[in-house]
C-alpha positions as CSV (number, residue, x, y, z in Angstrom):
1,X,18.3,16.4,-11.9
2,X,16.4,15.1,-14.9
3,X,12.5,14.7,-14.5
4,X,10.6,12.5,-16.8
5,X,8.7,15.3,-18.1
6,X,11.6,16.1,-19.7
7,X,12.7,14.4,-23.3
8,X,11.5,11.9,-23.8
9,X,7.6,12.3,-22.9
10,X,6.5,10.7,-19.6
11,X,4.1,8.4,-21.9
12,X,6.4,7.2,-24.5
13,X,8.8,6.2,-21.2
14,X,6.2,3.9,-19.5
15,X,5.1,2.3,-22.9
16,X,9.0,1.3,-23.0
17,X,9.5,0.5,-19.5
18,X,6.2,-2.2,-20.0
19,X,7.7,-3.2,-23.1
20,X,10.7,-4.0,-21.3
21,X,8.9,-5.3,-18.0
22,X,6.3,-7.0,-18.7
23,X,6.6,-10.9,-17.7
24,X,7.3,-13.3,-20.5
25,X,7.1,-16.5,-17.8
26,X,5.7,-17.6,-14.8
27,X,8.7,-16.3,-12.7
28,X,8.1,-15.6,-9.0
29,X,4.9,-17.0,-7.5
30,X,1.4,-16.1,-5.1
31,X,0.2,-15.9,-2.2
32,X,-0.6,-20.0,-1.1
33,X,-2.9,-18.8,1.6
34,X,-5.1,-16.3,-0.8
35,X,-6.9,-18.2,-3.5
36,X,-8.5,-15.3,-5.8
37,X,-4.8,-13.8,-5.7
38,X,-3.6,-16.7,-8.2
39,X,-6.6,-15.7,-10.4
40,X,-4.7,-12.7,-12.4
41,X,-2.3,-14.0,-15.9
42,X,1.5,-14.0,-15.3
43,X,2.0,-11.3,-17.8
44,X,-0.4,-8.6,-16.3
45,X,1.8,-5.5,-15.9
46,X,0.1,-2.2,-15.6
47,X,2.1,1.7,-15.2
48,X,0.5,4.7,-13.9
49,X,1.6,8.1,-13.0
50,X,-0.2,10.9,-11.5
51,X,1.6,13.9,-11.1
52,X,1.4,17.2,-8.9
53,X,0.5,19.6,-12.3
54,X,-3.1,17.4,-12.5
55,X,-1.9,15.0,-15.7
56,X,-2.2,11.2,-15.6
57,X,0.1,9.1,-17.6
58,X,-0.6,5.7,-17.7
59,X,0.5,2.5,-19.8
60,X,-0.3,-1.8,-20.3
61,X,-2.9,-3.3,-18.0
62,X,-3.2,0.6,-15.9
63,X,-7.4,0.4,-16.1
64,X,-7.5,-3.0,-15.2
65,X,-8.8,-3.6,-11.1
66,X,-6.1,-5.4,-9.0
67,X,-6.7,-6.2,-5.0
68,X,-4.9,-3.7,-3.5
69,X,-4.4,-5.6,-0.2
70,X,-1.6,-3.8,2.5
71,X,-1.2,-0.8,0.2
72,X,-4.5,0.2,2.0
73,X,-2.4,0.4,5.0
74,X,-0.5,3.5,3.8
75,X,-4.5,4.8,3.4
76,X,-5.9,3.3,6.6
77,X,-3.0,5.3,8.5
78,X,-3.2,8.8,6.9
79,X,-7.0,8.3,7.4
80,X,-6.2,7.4,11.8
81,X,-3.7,10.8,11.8
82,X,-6.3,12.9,9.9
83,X,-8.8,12.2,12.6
84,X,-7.0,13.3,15.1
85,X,-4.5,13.2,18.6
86,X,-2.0,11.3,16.5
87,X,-0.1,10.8,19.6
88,X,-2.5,8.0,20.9
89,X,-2.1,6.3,17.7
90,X,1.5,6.4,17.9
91,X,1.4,5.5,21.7
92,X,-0.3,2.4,20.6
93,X,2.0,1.4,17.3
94,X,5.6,1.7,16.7
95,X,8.0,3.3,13.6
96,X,10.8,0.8,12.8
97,X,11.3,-1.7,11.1
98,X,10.4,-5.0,12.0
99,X,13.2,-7.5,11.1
100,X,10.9,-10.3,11.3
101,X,8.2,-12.0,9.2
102,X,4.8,-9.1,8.4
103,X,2.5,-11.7,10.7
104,X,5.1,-12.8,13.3
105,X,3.4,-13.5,16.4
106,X,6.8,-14.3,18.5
107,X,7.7,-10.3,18.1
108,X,4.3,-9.3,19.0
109,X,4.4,-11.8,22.1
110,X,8.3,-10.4,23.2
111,X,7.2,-6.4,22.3
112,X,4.2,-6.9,25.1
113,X,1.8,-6.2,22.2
114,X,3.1,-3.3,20.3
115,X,3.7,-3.8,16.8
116,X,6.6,-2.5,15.5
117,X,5.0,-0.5,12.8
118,X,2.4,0.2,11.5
119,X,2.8,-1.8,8.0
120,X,3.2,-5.2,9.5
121,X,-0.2,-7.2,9.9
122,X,-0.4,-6.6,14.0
123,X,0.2,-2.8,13.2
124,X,-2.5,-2.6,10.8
125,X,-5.0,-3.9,12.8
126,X,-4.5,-1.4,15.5
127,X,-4.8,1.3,12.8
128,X,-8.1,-0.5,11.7
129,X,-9.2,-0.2,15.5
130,X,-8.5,2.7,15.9
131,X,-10.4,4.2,12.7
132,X,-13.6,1.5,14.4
133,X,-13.9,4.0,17.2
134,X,-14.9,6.8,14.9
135,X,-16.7,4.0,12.2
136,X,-17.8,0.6,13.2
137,X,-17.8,0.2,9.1
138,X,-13.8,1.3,8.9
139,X,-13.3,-0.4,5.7
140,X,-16.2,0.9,4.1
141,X,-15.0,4.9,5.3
142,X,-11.9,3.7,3.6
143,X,-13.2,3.0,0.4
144,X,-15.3,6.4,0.6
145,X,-12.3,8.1,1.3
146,X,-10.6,6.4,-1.9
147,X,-13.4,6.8,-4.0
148,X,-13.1,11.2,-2.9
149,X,-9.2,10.9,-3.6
150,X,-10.2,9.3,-7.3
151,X,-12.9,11.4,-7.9
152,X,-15.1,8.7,-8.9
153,X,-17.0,5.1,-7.6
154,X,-14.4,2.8,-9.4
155,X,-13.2,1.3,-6.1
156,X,-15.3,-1.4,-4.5
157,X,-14.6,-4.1,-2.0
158,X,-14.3,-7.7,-3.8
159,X,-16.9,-9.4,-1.3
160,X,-16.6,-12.6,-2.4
161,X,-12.5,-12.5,-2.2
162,X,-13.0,-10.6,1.1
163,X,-15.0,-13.7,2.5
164,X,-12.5,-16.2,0.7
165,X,-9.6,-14.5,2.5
166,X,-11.1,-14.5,5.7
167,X,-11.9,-18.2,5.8
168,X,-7.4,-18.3,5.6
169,X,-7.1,-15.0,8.3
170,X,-6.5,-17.7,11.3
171,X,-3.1,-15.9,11.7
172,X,-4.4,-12.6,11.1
173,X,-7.4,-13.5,14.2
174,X,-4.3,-15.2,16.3
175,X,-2.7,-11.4,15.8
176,X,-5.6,-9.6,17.3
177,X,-6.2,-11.7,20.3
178,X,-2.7,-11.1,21.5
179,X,-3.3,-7.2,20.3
180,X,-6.5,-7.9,23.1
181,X,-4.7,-10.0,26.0
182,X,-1.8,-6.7,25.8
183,X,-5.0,-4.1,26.2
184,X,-4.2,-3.2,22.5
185,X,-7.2,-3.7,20.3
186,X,-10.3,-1.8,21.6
187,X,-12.7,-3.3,19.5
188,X,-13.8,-7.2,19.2
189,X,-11.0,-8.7,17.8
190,X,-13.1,-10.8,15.2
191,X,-14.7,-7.4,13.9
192,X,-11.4,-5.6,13.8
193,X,-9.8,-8.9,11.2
194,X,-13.4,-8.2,9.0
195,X,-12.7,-4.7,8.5
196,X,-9.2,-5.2,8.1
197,X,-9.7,-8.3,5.3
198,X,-12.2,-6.3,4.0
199,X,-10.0,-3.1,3.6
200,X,-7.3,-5.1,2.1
201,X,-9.8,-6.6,-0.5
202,X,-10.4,-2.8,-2.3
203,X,-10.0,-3.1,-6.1
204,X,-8.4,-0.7,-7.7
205,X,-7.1,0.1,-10.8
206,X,-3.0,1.8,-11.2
207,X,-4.5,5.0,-12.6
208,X,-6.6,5.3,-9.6
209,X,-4.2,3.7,-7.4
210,X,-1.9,6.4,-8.1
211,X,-4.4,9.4,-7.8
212,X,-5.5,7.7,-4.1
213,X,-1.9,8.0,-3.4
214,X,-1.3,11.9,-4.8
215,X,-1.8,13.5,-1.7
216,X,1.2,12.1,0.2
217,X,3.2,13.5,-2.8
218,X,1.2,17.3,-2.3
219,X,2.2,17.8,1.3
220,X,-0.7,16.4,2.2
221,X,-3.4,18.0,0.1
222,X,-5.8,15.7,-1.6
223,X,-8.7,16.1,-4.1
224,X,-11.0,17.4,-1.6
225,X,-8.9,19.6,0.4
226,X,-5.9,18.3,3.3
227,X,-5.8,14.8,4.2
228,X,-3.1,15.1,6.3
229,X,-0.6,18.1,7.2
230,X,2.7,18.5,5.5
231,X,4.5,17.1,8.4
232,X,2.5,13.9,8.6
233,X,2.8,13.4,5.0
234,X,6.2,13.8,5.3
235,X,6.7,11.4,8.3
236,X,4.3,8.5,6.5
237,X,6.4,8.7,3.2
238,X,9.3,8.3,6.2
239,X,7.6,4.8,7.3
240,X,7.0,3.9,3.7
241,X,10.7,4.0,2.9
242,X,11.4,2.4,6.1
243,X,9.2,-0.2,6.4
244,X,6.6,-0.3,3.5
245,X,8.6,-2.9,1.7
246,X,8.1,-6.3,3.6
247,X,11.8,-7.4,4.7
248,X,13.0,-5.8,1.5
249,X,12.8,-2.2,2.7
250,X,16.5,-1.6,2.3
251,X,16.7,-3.4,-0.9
252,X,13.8,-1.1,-2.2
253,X,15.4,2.0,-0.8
254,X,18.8,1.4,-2.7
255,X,17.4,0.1,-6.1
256,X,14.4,2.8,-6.2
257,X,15.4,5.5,-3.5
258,X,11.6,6.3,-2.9
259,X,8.7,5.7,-0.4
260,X,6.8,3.2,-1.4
261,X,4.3,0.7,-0.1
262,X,3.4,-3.0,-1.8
263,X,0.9,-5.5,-1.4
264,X,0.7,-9.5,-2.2
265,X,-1.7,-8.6,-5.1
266,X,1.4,-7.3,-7.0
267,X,0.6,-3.6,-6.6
268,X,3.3,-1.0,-5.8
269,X,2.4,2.7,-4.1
270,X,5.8,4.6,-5.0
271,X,6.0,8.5,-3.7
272,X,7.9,11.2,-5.2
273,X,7.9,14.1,-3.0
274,X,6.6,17.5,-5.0
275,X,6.3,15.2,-8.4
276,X,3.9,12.6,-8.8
277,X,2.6,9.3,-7.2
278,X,3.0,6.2,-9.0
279,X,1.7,2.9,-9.3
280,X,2.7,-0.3,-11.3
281,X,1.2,-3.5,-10.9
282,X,2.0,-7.4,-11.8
283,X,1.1,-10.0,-10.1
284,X,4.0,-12.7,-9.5
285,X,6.0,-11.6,-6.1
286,X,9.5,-12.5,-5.6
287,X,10.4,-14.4,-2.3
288,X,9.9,-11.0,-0.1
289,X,6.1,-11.0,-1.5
290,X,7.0,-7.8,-3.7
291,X,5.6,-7.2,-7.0
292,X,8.7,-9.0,-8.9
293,X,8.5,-6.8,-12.1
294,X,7.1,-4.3,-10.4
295,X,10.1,-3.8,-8.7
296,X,12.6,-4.0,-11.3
297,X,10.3,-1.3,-13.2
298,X,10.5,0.8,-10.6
299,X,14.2,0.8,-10.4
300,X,13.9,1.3,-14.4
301,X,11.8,4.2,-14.6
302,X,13.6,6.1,-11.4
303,X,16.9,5.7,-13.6
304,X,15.7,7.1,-16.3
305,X,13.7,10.0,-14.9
306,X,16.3,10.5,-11.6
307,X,13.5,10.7,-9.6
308,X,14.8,9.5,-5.9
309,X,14.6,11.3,-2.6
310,X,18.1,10.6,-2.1
């Protein structure tokens, strides 16, 4: 199998694939119910690559601060299973896909309160509960544990979008009241939705986006020593290829054939086992809320490099 640190260079590969990505129109569209996420041009596309041997590659808009929004999930839960008896965790959150809408409250009702997994909105707030038992501050141990993995302070918490995004997080407050009524969020359930806005407000560049995410492609082993064990970064990799993709988990998987995790701010978290982690980032989302160029890059570059897990 080819890698892209083959001919030609990794760097002269992104610099073509955002020559060949980058949007020339105001295709796809944002998030209606989260102002600041309109903010961002059209044509923003940023590449980065951080790979297993220590080298960052990186190409376009790659330094410039996007919100990260649910790719702090795939952060949030390697943070819950480092801390410990993973098997409450897991007694409290499913693994499969979802099938329905990320905030559906009908599947939450019908499942007596489990979410599905832990990607979906009702998921993620039982993750964010369950890191509040160690930290009534999750979201701030969040973005101390990013800032460790990037070896630097560039990550910070947009405030202001944070309390923007809040003033919209009705469905996101009706999610964690049901979580309660089941027994299934611990904490207050207006304090679990702050942290959990908050955590999905982190700005973050692709560079560093990409270094954050290293670990899951090192068995585990992060800047600072192990995150997680090889097993559990094996299985979250499993649940980003499963259901890290929105209702386009399948389409992902076939197009890309990689783990990978997206967000409404037009980020992508992509995996490659023993390689590298990668992040790309554009802002416009196609009707699944994935990064629409984003996604077609993806598929680019793992053509060109044969990087797949398949």
């Amino acid at each position: 199998m080819m890698t892209a640190l083959d001919s030609p260079p990794l760097n002269l590969v992104l610099d073509d694939i955002v020559r060949s990505h980058r949007p020339q129109s105001e295709a796809g569209s944002v998030p209606a119910s989260i102002p600041h996420l309109s903010s961002p041009a059209f044509n923003r596309f940023g590449i980065a690559v951080a790979t297993t041997s220590g080298d960052v590659f990186s190409s376009g808009d790659a330094d410039l601060p996007f919100s990260i929004q649910s790719i702090s999930k795939v952060f949030t839960l390697a943070m819950a299973l480092s801390a410990g008896e993973p098997s409450a965790l897991w007694s409290r959150v499913l693994r499969e896909p979802s099938g329905t809408s990320f905030n559906s409250l009908v599947q939450l009702e019908v499942e007596h309160g489990i979410p599905r997994n832990p990607f979906i909105n009702s998921g993620a707030l039982v993750v964010t509960d369950h890191l509040m038992e160690k930290s009534a501050d999750a979201a701030g141990h969040v973005l101390r544990f990013l800032a460790d993995q990037v070896g630097g302070p560039g990550p910070f918490i947009d405030e202001m979008a944070a309390k923007s995004e809040l003033a919209n997080s009705s469905r996101n407050l009706a999610l964690a009241h049901f979580l309660k009524d089941f027994g299934n969020l611990h904490r207050p359930a207006q304090a679990v939705v702050e942290n959990y806005v908050r955590q999905c407000s982190i700005m973050m560049t692709c560079v560093e986006t990409a270094k954050a995410g290293l670990f899951l492609a090192q068995g585990g082993r992060g800047a600072q020593g192990t995150v997680v064990s090889p097993s559990e970064a094996k299985r979250i990799g499993s649940i980003m290829l499963t259901c890290g993709m929105y209702d386009a988990a399948g389409e992902f998987a076939y197009r890309v054939g990689l783990p990978g995790k997206s967000g409404v701010g037009g980020g992508i978290l992509v995996i490659v086992p023993g390689e590298c982690s990668i992040c790309v980032w554009s802002p416009r989302l196609d009707s699944k809320g994935n990064s629409l160029a984003g996604s077609a890059a993806l598929a680019d570059l793992s053509d060109r490099t044969g990087w797949s897990v398949f």
